[in-house]
Wavefront OBJ file of the C-alpha trace (Angstrom):
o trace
v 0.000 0.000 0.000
v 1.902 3.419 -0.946
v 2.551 6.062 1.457
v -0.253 8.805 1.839
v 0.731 11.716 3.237
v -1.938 14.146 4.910
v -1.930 17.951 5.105
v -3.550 20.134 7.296
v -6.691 21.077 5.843
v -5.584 25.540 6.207
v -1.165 24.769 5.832
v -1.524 25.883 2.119
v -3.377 28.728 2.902
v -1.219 29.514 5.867
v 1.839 29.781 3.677
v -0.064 31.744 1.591
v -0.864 34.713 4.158
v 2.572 34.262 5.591
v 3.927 34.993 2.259
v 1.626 38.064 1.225
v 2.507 39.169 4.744
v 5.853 39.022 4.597
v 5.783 40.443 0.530
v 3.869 43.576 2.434
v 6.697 44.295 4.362
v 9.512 44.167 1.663
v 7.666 46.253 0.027
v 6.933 48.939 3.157
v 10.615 48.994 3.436
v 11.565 49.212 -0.035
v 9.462 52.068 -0.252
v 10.630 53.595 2.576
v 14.179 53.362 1.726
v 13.399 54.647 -1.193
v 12.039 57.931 0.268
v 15.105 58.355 2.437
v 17.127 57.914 -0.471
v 15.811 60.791 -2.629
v 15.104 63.118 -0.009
v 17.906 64.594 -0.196
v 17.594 64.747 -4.206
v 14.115 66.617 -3.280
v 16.127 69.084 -0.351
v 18.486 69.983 -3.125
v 15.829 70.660 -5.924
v 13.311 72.864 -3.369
v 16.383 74.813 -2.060
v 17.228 75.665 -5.634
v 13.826 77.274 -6.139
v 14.315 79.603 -2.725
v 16.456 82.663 -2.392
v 19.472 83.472 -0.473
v 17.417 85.434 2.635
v 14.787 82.445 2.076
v 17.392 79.576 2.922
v 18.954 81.288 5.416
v 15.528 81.722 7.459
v 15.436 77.912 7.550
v 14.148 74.310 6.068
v 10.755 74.817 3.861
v 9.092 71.522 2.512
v 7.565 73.657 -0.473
v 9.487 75.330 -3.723
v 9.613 78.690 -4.249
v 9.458 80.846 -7.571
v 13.339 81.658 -7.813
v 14.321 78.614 -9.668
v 15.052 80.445 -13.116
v 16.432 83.455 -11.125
v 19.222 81.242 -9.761
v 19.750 79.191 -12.357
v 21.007 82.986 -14.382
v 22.742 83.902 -11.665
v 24.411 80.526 -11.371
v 24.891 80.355 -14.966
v 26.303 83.503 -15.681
v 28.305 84.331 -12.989
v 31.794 84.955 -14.419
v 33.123 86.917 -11.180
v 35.470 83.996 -10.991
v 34.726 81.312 -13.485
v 31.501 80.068 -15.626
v 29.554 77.108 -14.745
v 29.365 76.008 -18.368
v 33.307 75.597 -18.480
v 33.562 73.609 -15.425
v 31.135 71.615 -16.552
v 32.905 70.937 -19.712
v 36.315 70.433 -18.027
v 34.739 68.196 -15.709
v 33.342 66.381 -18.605
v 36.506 65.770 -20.029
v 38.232 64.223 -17.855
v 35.461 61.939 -16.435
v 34.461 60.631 -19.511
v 37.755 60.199 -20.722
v 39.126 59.045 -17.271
v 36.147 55.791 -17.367
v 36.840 54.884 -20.544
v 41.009 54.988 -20.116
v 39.894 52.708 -16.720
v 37.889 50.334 -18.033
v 39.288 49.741 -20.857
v 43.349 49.263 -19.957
v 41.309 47.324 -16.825
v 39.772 44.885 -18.551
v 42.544 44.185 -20.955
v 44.850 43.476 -17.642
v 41.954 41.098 -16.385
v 42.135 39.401 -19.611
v 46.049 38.840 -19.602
v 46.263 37.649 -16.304
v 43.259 35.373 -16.410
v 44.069 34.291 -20.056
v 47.780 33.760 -20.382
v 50.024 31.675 -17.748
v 53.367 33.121 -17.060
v 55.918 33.351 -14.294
v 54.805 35.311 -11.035
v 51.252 35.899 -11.804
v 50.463 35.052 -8.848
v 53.116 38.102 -7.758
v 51.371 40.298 -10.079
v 47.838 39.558 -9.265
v 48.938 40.445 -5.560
v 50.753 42.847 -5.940
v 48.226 44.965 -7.655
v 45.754 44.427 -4.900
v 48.124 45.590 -2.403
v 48.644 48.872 -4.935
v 44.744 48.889 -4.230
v 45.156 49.617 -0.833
v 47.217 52.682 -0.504
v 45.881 55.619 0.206
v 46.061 58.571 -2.785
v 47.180 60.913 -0.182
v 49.542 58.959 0.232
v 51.345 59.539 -3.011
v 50.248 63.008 -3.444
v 53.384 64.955 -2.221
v 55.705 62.820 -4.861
v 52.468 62.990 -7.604
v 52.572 66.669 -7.761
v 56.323 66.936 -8.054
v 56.690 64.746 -10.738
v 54.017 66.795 -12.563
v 55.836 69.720 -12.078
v 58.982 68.210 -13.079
v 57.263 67.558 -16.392
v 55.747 70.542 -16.894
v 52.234 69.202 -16.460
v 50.558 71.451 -14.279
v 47.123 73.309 -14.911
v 46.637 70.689 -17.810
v 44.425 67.599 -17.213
v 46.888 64.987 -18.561
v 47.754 64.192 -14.848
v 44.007 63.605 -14.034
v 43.269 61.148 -17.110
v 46.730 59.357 -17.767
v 47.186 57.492 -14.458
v 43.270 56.312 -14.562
v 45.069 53.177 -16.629
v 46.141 51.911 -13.436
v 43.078 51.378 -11.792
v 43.554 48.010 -9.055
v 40.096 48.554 -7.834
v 38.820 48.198 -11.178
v 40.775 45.268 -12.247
v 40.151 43.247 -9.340
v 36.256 43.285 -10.276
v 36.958 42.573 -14.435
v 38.946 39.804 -13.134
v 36.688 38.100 -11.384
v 33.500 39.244 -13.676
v 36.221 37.834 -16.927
v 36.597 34.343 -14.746
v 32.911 33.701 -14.541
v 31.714 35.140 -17.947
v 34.480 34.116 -20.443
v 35.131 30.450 -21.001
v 38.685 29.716 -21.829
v 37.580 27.467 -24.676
v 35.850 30.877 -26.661
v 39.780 32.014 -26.687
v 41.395 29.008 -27.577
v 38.669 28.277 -30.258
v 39.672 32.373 -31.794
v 43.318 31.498 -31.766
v 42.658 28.512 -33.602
v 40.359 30.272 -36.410
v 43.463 32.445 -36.720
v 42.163 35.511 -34.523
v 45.096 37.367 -33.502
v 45.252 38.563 -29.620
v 44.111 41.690 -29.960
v 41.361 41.396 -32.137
v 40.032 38.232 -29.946
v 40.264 40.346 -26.671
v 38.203 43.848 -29.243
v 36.071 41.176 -30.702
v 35.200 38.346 -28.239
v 35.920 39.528 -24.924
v 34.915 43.008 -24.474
v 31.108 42.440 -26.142
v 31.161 39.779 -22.955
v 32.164 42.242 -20.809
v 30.013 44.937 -21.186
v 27.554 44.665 -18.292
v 30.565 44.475 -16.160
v 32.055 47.486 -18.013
v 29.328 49.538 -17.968
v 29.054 49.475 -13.656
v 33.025 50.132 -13.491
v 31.920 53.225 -15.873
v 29.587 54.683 -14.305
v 31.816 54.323 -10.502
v 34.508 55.791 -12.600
v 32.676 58.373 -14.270
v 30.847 59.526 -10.626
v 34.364 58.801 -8.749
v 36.320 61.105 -11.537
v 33.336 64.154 -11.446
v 33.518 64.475 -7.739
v 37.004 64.610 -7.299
v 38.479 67.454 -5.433
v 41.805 66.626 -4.067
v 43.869 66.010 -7.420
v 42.732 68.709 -9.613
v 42.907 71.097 -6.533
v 46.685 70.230 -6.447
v 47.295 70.330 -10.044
v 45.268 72.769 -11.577
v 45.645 76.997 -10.356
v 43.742 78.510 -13.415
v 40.239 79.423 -12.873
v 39.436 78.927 -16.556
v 40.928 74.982 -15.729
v 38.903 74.579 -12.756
v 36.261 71.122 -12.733
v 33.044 71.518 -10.560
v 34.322 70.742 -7.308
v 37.207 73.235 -7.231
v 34.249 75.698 -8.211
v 31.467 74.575 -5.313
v 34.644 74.898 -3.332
v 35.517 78.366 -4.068
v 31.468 79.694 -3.994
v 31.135 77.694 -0.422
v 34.153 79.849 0.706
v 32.326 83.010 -0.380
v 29.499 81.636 1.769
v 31.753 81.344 4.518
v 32.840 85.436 4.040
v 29.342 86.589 4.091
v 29.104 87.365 0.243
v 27.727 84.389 -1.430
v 24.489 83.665 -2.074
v 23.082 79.626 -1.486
v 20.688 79.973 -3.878
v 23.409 79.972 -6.548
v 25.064 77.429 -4.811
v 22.303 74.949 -4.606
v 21.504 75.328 -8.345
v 25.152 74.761 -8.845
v 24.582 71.594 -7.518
v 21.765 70.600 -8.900
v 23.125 71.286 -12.379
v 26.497 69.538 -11.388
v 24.504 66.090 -10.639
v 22.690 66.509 -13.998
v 25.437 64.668 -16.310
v 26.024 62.427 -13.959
v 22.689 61.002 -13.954
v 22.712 60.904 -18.048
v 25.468 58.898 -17.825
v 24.010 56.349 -15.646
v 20.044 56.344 -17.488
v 22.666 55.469 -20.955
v 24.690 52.755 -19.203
v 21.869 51.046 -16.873
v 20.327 49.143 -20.114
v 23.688 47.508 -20.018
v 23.594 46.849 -16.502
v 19.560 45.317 -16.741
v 20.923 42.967 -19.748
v 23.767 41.581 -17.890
v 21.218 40.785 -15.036
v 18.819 39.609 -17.483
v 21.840 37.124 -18.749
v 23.266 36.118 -15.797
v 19.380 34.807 -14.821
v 19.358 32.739 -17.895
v 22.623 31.289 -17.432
v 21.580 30.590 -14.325
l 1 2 3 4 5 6 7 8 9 10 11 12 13 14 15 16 17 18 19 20 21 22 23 24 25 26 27 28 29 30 31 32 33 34 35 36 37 38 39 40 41 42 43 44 45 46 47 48 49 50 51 52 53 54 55 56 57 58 59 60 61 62 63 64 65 66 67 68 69 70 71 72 73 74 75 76 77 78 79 80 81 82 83 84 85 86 87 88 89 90 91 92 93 94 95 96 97 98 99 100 101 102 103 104 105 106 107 108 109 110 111 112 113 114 115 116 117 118 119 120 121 122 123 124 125 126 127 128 129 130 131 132 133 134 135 136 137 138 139 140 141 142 143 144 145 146 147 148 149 150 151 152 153 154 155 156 157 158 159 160 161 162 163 164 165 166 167 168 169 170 171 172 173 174 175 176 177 178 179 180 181 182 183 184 185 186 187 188 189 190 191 192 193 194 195 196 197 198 199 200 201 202 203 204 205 206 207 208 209 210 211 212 213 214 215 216 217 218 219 220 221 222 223 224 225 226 227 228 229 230 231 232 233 234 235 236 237 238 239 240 241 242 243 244 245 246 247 248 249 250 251 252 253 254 255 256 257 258 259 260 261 262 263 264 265 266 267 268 269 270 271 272 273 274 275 276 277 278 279 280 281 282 283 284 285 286 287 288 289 290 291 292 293 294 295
């Protein structure tokens, strides 16, 4: 006689309810994480709609109507600079910075993870322990070598050394050891693919969800950088975003800035940055979307 096994006549629908339950909370927190994540997004987009006496009298919940009267002030105050050319510098050298990183990344990843030679093991190390010191650390010799070159209050120094990039590497290695089969290279070489073309031509299309996250951390870590271009650059007409927020916080500071402009500065710094991600993200959502299917 087989086995019959007997369930409770309500454990079905007890799961059930437990489940929906516990779905209602995920959701409660989601959303409230959520909230506490863009509140500061909405802090920064009501102050830019107040004026300077207005955010000095304290926190209001509701816009006001100087939104276009700060965003001309902002925009065309050329007291000490222009917001539209520290935009563009900053542009620059982010966008050139993530692509030098990922790129030179990636191709490291592939050599080590694709090619056995002596001390790889050394090398793999080693560049994690790079990883871990500090860029302060290295500023005092950075600068002087820039000097001593004749580099200084061009952006060279900010873009070149984003080739070496440990942080980067270390997550295209392991993102190259889980997405790229050793058998895709060795069936290239055998069609006659030369290195280079295999890595431009096989590996990168691979790579591109994991690309397209060390972008956008590049791209954000390169925009918001203060200390380096403080030390290298002097001329106003040089300055990136940061060096600019910088020098408006420190008229703050004297009693002759105004927050409205600085707010709006902001606001309009953050703007790029967010294009950026909304282009890469459909990237990001296919590499998810793969990974499940491989899965």
């Amino acid at each position: 006689m087989s086995n019959i096994n007997f369930k409770p006549v309500g454990h079905d629908k007890g799961n059930a309810t437990t489940k929906s339950i516990a779905r209602v909370f995920a959701y409660i927190f989601l959303i409230f994480v959520t909230i506490l994540s863009l509140f500061s997004i909405y802090f920064l987009i009501i102050n830019s709609t107040r004026s300077n006496g207005q955010l000095q009298g304290g926190f209001s919940a509701l816009p006001s109507k100087y939104f276009f009267s700060n965003l001309k002030t902002a925009w065309n105050d050329t007291a000490l600079f222009t917001i539209p050319r520290g935009m563009w510098n900053s542009f620059i050298i982010a966008a050139l910075g993530c692509l030098i990183t990922t790129y030179f990344s990636a191709m490291t990843a592939y050599g080590v993870h694709v090619y056995d030679f002596a001390l790889k093991g050394f090398a793999f190390n080693f560049i994690l322990i790079v990883m871990m010191i500090p860029t302060q650390v290295s500023a005092v010799g950075f600068v002087q070598l820039v000097r001593n070159v004749h580099l200084e209050n061009t952006y060279w120094p900010l873009i070149i050394p984003a080739i070496a990039a440990p942080a980067v590497f270390f997550y295209m290695k392991q993102n190259i050891e889980s997405t790229l089969p050793l058998e895709v290279i060795e069936a290239a070489r055998v069609d006659g693919s030369s290195e280079f073309r295999t890595f431009n031509t096989i590996a990168l299309p691979m790579l591109k969800p994991a690309m397209a996250v060390q972008m956008i951390f590049a791209f954000v870590a390169s925009w918001n950088n203060y200390f380096t271009p403080a030390l290298i650059i002097d001329k106003s007409d040089k300055w990136t975003l940061p060096i600019m927020m910088a020098v408006l916080r420190s008229k703050i500071n004297s009693q002759n800035g105004d927050l409205g402009e600085v707010y709006m500065m902001i606001l309009l710094s953050i703007i790029p940055v967010v294009i950026v991600y909304l282009f890469l993200s459909k990237y990001i959502v296919k590499g998810v979307a793969l990974g499940a299917v491989k899965g």
